[in-house]
C-alpha positions in Angstrom: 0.0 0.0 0.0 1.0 3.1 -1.1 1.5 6.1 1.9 -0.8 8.8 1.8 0.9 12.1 0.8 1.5 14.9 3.7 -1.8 16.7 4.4 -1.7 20.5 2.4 -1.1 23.3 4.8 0.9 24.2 7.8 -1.0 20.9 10.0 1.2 19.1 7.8 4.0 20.3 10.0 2.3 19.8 13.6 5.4 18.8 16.3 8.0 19.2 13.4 10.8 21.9 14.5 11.9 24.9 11.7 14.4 27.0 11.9 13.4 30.6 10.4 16.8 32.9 9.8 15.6 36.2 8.7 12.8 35.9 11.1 12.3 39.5 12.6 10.1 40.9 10.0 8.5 40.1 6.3 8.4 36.1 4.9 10.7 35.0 7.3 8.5 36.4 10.0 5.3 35.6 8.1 6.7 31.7 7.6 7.2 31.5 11.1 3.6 32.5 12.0 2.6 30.1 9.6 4.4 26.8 11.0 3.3 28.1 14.2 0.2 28.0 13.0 0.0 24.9 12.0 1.1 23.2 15.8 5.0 23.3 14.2 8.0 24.2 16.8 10.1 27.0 15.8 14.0 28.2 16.1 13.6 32.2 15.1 17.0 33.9 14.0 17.5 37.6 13.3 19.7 40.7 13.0 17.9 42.8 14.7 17.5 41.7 18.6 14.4 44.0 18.9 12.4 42.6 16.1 13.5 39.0 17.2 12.1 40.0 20.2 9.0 41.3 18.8 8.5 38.1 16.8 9.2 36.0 19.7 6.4 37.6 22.1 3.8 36.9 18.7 5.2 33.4 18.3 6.6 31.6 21.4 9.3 29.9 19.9 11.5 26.8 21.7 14.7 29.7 21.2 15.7 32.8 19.4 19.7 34.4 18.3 20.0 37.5 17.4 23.3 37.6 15.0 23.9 38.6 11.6 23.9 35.2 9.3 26.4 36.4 7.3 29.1 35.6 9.7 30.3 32.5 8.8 31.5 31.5 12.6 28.6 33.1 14.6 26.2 30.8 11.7 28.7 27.5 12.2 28.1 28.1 16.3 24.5 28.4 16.2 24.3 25.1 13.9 26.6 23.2 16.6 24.7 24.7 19.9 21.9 23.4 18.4 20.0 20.9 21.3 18.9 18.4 18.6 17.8 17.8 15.2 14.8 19.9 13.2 13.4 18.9 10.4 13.6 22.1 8.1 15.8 25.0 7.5 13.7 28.5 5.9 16.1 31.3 5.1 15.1 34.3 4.0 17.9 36.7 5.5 19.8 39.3 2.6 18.6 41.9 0.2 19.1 42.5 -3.1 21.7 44.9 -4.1 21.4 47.4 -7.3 24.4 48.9 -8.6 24.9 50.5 -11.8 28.3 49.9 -13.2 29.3 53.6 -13.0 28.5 53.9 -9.6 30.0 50.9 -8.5 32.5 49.9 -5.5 34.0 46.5 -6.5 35.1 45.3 -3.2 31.5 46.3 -2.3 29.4 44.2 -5.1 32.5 41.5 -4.1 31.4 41.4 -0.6 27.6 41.2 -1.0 28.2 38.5 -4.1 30.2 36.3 -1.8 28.0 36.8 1.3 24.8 36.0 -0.4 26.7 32.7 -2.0 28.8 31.9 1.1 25.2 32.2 3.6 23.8 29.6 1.3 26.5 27.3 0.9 26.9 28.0 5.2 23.6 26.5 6.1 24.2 24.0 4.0 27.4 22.9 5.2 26.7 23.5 8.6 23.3 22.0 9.0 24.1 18.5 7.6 24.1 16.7 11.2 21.3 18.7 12.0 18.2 18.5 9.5 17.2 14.9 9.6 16.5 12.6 6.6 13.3 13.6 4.4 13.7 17.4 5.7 14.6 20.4 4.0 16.5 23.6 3.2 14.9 26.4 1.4 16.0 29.5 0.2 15.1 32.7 -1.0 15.9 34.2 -4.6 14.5 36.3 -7.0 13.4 36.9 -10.7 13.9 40.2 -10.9 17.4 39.6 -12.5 16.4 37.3 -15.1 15.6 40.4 -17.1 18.9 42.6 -18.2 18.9 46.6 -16.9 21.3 48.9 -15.5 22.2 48.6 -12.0 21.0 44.4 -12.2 25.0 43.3 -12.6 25.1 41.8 -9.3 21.1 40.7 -8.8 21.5 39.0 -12.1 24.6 37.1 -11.5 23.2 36.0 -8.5 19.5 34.9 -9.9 21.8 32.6 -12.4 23.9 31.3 -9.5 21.1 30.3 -6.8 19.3 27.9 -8.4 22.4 25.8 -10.3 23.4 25.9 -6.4 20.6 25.0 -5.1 19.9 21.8 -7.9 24.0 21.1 -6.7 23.2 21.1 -2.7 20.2 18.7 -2.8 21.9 15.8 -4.6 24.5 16.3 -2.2 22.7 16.8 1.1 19.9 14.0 -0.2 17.9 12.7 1.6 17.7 15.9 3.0 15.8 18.4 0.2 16.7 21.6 -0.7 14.9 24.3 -3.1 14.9 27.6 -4.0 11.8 30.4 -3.9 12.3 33.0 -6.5 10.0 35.7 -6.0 9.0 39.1 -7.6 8.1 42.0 -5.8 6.4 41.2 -2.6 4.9 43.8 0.1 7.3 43.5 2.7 9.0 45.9 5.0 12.1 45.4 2.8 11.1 46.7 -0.5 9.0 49.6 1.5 12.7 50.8 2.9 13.7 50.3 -1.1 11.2 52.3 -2.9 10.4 55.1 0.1 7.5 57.5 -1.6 7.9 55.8 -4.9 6.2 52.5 -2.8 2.2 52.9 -3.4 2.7 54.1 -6.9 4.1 50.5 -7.9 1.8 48.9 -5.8 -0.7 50.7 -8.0 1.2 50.0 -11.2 1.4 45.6 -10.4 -2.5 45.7 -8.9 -3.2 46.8 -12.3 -1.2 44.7 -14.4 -0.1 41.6 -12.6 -2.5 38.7 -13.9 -3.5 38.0 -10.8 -4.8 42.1 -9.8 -2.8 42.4 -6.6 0.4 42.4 -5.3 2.3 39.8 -4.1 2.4 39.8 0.0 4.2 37.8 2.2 1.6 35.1 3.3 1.3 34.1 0.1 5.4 33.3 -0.1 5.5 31.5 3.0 2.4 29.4 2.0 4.9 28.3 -0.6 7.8 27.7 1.9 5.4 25.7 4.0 4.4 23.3 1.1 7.8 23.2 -0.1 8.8 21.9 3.8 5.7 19.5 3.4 5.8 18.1 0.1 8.4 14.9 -0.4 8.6 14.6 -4.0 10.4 17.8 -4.4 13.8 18.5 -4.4 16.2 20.6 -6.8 13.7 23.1 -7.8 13.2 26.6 -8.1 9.9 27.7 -7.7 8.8 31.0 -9.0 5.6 33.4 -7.0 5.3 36.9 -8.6 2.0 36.9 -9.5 2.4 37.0 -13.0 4.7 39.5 -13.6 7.0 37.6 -15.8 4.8 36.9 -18.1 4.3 40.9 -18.9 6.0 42.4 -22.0 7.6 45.2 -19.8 
């Protein structure tokens, strides 16, 4: 007989533990309140030890650290102190960096690059006695840089990179799974801090030409990640939400 699949939802994850890093505020945060949700245990990491606090006051997780994920030791620590083993990894942590060629600092597009490659390949490395068999990793990318534009040169190298990495990692980690979310613009705090005033105008702009009539928010991403976590036949992938928007001529 034939196992029934996982049921759909965040139930699906009832008693599991998940480790959210990038968990203070927009899909990290919204995962979280998801899996919690759903009866799921969680492990919140953030930057910002006031919004980790915030997060964990809303969500009552089993622990919280407050460090910056791009530190390669603080992020192989937390990994070891670890009490035991969860069964998924989400992390959203990083933003995307836009620098046109004639403004550009090398060693600055050098640094983010390498961070944003060097986080992923981190958690990976680090987590492997960690995430038990059958869990997963998943990570967040982008579409954005799949179209060519000034001030894309680093986006764009790094929307080609994530998901050849990310098809690499789960044939290595397996049977752990690992995937990739590649999303367009989504209504977080993040791109609110990017666009300032020019925020509600492209809002207005995707609610009127996205196929789908609204923006993207953050529930709707971490309804992905949470079916991603749930779902055992997949593995490898990269799995696009942007309501549309790449299928638009411009």
């Amino acid at each position: 007989m034939t196992a029934a699949p996982n049921a759909p939802g965040g139930a699906a994850l009832a008693g599991q533990t998940v480790v959210v890093i990038g968990a203070g505020a927009g899909i990290g945060r919204e995962t979280a309140r998801q899996v919690r949700a759903g009866g799921g245990r969680l492990v919140l990491v953030g930057r910002n030890p006031e919004r980790l606090h915030q997060a964990a006051q809303e969500l009552r997780p089993l622990a919280t650290a407050a460090f910056d994920a791009t530190d390669s030791d603080r992020l192989r620590r937390f990994f070891d102190e670890l009490p035991g083993p969860v069964d998924h990894v989400m992390v959203t942590a990083g933003s995307p960096s836009y620098r046109p060629l004639s403004g550009m600092d090398l060693d600055a597009a050098r640094s983010e690059f390498g961070q944003r490659l060097a986080l992923t390949l981190g958690v990976a490395l680090h987590s492997r006695d960690k995430v038990r068999a059958g869990g997963t990793l998943v990570f967040m990318g982008g579409t954005g840089g799949r179209r060519p534009g000034a001030g894309m040169s680093v986006v764009s190298a790094l929307t080609a990179a994530l998901p050849a990495l990310t098809a690499d990692l789960a044939l290595e980690l397996a049977p752990v799974r690992v995937n990739l979310i590649a999303a367009g613009f989504v209504d977080t705090p993040l791109s609110a801090a990017l666009l300032g005033d020019q925020l509600e105008a492209r809002r207005e702009e995707l609610r009127a030409t996205l196929p789908i009539r609204r923006v993207v928010l953050p529930a709707d991403v971490a309804a992905l990640a949470v079916h991603l976590m749930c779902n055992e036949a997949l593995t490898g992938g990269t799995y696009d939400i942007d309501g549309g928007q790449q299928l638009l001529s411009h």
